[in-house]
MOPAC internal coordinates of N, CA, C and O (Angstrom, degrees):
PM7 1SCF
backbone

  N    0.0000 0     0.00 0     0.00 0    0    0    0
  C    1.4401 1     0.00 0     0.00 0    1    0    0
  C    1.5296 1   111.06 1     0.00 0    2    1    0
  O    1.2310 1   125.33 1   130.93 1    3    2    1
  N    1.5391 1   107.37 1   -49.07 1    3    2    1
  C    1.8950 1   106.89 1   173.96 1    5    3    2
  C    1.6316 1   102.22 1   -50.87 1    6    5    3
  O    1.2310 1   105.92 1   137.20 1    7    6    5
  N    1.2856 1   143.73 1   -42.80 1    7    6    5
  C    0.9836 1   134.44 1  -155.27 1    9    7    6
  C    1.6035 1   112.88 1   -97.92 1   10    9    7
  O    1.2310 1   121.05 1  -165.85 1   11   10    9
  N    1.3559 1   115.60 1    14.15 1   11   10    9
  C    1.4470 1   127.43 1  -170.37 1   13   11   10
  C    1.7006 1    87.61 1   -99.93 1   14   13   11
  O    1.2310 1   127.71 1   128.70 1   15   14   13
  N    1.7704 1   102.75 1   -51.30 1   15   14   13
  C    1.6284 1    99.04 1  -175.21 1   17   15   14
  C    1.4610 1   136.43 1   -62.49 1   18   17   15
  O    1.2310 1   132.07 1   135.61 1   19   18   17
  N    1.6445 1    94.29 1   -44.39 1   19   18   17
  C    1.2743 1   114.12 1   169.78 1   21   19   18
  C    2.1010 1   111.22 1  -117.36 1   22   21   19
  O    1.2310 1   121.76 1   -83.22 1   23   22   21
  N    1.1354 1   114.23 1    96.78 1   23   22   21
  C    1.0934 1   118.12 1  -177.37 1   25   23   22
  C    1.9162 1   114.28 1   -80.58 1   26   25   23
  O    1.2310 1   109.35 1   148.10 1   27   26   25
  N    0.7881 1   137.56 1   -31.90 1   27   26   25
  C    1.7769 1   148.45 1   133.58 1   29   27   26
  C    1.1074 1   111.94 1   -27.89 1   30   29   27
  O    1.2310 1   110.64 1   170.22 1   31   30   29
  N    1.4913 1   135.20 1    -9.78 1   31   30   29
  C    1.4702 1   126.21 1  -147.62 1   33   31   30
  C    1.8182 1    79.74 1  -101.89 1   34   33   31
  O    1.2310 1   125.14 1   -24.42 1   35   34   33
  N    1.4962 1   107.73 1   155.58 1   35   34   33
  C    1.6254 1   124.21 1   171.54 1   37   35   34
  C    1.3483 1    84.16 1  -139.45 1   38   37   35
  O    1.2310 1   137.83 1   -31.96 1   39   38   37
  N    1.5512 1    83.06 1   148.04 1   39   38   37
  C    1.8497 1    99.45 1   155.45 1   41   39   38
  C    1.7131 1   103.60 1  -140.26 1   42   41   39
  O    1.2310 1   125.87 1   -23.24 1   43   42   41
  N    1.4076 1   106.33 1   156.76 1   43   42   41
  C    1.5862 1   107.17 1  -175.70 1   45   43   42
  C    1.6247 1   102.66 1  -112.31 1   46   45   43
  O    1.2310 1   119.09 1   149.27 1   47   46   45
  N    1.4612 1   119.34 1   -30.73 1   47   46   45
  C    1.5845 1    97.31 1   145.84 1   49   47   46
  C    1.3958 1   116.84 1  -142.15 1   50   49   47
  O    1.2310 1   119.92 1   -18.05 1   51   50   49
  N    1.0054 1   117.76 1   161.95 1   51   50   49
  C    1.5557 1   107.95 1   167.67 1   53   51   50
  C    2.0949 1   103.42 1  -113.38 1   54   53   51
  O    1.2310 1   130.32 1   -38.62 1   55   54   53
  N    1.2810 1    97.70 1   141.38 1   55   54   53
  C    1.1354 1   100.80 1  -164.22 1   57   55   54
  C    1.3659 1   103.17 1  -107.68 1   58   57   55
  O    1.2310 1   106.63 1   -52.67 1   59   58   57
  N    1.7941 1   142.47 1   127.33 1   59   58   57
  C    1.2982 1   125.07 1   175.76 1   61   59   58
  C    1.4177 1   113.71 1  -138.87 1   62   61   59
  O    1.2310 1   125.36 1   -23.08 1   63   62   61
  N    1.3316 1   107.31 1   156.92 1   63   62   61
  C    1.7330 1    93.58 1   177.92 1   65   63   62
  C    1.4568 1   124.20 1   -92.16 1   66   65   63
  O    1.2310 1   124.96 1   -52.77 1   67   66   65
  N    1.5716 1   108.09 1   127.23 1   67   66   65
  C    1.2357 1   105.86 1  -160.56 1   69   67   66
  C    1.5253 1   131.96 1   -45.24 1   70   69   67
  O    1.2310 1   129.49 1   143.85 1   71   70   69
  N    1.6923 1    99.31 1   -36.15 1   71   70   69
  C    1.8937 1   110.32 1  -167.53 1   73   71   70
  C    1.9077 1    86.61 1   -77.49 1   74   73   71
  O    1.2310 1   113.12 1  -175.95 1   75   74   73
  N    1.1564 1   130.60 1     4.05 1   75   74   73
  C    1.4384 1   112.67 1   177.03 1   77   75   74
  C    1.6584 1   110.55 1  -103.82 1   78   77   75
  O    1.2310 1   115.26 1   155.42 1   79   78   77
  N    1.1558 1   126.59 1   -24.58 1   79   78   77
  C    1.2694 1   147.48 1   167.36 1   81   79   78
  C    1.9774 1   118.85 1   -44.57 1   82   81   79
  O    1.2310 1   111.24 1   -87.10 1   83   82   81
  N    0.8360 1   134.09 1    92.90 1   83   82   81
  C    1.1339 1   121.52 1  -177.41 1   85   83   82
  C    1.2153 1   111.33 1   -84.07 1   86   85   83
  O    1.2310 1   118.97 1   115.59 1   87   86   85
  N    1.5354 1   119.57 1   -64.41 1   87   86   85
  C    1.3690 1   120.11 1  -176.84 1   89   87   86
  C    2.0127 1   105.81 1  -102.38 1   90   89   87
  O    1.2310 1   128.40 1   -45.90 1   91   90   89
  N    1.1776 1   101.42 1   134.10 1   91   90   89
  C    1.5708 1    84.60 1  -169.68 1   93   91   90
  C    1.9331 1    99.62 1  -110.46 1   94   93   91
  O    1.2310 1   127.89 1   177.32 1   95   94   93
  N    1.3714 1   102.42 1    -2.68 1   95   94   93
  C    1.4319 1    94.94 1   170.95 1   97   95   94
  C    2.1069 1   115.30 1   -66.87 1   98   97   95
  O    1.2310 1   123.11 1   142.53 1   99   98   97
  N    1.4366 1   111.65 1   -37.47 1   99   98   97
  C    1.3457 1   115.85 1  -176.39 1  101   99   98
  C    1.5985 1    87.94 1   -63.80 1  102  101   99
  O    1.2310 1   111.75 1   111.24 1  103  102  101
  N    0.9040 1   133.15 1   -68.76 1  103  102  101
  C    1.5066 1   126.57 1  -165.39 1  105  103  102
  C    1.5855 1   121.00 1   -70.35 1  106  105  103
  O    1.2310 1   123.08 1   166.20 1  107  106  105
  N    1.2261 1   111.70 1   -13.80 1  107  106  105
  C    1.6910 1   117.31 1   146.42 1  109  107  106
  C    1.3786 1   124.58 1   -55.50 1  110  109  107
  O    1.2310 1   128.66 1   128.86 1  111  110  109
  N    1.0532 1   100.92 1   -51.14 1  111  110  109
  C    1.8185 1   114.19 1   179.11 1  113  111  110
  C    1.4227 1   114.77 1   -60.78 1  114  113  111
  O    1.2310 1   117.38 1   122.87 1  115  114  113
  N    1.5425 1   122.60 1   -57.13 1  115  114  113
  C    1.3622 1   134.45 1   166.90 1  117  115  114
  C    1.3923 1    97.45 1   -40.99 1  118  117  115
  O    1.2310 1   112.77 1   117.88 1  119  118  117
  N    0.9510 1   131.26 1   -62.12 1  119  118  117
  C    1.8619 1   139.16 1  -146.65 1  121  119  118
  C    1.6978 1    96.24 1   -88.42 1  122  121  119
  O    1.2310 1   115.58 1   165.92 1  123  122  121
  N    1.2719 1   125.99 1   -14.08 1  123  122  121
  C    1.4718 1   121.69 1   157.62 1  125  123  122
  C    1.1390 1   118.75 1   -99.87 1  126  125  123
  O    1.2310 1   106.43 1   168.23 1  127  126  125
  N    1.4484 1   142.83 1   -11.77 1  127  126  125
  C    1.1817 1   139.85 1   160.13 1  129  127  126
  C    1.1022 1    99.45 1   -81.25 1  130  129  127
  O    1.2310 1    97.23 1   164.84 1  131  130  129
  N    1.1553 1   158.06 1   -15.16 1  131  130  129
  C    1.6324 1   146.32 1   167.68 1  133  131  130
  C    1.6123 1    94.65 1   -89.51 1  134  133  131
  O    1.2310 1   106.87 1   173.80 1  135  134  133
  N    0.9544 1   142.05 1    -6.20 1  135  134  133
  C    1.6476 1   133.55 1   179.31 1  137  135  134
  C    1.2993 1   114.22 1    98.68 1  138  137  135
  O    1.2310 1   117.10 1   167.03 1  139  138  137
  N    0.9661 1   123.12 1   -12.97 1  139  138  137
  C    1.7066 1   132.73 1  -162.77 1  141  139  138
  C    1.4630 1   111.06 1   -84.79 1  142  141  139
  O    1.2310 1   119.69 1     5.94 1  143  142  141
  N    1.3358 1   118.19 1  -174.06 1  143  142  141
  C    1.0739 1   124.94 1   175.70 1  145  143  142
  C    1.5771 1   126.40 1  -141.39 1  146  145  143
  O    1.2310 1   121.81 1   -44.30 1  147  146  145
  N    1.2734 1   114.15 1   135.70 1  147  146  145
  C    1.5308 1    98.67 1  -161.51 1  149  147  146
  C    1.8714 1   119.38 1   -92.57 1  150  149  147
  O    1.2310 1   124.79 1   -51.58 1  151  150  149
  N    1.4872 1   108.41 1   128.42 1  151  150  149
  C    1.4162 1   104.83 1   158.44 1  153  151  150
  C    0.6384 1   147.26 1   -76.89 1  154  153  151
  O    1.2310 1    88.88 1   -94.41 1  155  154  153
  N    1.6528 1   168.23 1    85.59 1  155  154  153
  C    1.4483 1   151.36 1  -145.96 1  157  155  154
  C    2.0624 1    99.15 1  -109.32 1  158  157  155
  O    1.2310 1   126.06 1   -50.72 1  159  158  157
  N    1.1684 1   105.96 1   129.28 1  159  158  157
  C    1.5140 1   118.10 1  -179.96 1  161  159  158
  C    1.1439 1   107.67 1  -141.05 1  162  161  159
  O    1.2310 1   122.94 1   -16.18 1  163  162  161
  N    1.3873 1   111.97 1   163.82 1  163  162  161
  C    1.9438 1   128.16 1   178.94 1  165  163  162
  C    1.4700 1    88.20 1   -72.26 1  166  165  163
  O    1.2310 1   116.33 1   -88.28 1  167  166  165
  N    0.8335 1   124.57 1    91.72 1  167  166  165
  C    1.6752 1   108.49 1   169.90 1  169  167  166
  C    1.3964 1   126.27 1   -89.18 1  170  169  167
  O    1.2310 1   122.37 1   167.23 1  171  170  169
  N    1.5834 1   113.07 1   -12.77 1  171  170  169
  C    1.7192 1   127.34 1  -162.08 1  173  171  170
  C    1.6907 1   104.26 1   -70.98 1  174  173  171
  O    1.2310 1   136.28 1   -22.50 1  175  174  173
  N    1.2585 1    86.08 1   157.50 1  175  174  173
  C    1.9409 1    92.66 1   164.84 1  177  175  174
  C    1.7176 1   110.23 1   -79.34 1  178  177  175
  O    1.2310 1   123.88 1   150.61 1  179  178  177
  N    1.7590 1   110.16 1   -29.39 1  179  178  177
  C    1.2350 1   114.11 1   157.78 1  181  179  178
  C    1.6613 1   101.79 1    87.99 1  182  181  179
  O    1.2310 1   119.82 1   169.32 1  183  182  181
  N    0.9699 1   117.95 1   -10.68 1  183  182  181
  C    1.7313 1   121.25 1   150.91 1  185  183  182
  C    1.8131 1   118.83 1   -69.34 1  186  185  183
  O    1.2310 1   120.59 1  -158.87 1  187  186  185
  N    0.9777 1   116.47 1    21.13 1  187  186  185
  C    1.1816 1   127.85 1  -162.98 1  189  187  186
  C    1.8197 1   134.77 1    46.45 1  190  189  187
  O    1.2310 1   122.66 1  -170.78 1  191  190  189
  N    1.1579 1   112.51 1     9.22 1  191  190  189
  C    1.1351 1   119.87 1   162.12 1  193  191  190
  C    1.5819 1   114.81 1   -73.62 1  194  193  191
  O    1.2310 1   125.49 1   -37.48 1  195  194  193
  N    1.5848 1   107.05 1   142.52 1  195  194  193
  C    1.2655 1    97.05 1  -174.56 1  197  195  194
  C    1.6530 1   119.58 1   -86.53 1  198  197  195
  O    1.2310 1   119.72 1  -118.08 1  199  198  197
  N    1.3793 1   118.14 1    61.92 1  199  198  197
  C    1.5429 1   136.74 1   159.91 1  201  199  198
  C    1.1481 1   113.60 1  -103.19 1  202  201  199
  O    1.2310 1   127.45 1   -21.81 1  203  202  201
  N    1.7247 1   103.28 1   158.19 1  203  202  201
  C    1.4762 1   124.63 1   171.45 1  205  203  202
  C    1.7415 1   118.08 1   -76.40 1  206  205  203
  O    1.2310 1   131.81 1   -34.95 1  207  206  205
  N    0.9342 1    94.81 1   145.05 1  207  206  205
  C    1.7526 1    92.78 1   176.07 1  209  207  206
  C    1.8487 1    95.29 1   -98.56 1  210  209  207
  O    1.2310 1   121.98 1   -58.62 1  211  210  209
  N    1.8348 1   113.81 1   121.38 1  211  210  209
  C    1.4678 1   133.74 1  -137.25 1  213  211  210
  C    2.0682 1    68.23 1   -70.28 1  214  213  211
  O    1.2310 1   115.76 1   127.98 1  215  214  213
  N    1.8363 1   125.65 1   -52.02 1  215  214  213
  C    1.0300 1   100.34 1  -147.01 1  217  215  214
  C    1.5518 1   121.78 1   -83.71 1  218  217  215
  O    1.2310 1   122.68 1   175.30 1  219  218  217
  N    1.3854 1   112.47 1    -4.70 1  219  218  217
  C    1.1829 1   131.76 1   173.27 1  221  219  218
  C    1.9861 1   119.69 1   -69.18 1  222  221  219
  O    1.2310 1   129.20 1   158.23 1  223  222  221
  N    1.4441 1    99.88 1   -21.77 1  223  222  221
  C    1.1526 1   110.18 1   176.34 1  225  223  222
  C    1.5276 1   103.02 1   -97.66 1  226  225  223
  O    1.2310 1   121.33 1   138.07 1  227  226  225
  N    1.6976 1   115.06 1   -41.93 1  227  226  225
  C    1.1605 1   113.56 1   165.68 1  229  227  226
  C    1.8966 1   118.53 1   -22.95 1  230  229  227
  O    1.2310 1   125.99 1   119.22 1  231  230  229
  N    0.6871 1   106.10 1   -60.78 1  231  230  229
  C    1.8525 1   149.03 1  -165.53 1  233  231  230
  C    1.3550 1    99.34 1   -42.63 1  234  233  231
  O    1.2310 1   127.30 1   104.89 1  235  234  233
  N    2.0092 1   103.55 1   -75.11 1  235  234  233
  C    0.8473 1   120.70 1  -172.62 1  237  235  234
  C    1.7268 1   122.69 1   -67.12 1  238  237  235
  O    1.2310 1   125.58 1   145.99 1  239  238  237
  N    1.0526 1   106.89 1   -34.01 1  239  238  237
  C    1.6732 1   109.72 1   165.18 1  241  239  238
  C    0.8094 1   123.25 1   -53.64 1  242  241  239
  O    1.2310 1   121.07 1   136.34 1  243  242  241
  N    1.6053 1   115.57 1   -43.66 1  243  242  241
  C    1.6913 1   136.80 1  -174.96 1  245  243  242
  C    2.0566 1    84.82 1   -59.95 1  246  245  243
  O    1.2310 1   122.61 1   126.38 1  247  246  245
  N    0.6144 1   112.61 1   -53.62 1  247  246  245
  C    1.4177 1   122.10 1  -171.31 1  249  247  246
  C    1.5542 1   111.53 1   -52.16 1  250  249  247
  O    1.2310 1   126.75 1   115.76 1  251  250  249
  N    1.3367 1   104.63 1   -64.24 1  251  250  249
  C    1.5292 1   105.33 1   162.72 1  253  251  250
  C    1.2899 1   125.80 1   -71.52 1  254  253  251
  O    1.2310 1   104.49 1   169.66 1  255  254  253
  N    0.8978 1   146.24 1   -10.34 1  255  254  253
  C    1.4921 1   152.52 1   167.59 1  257  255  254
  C    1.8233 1   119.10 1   -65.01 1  258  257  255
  O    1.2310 1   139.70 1   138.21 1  259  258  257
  N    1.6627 1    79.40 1   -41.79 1  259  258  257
  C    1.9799 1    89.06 1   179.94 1  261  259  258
  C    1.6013 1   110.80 1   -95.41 1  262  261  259
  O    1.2310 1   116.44 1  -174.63 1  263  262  261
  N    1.4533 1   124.36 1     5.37 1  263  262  261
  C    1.3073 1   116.41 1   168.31 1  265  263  262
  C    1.6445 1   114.80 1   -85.64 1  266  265  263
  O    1.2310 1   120.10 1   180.00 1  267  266  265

């Protein structure tokens, strides 16, 4: 759907949290037709609210940033 609106648009990764992800092939495909590449990480605070835990994302950026 992002790529219906903005068709010019690239991304180099898309970053998601894994336990929210159900199917990760639809969101593979999206994330290779934009050029990118996909991350999947623990990203939750894991109390069951649907937030990120700041250092777990911390982490993971650090992660994507240095590839």
């Amino acid at each position: 759907m992002l790529h219906e609106h903005a068709p010019k648009l690239g991304v180099d990764v898309v970053l998601a949290d894994s336990g929210t992800v159900d199917e990760v092939g639809p969101l593979l495909s999206v994330t290779n037709q934009l050029g990118g590449r996909l991350e999947l990480a623990d990203l939750s605070r894991g109390d069951g609210t649907p937030r990120h835990d700041a250092d777990k994302l911390a982490a993971a950026l650090e992660h994507v940033l240095e590839d």
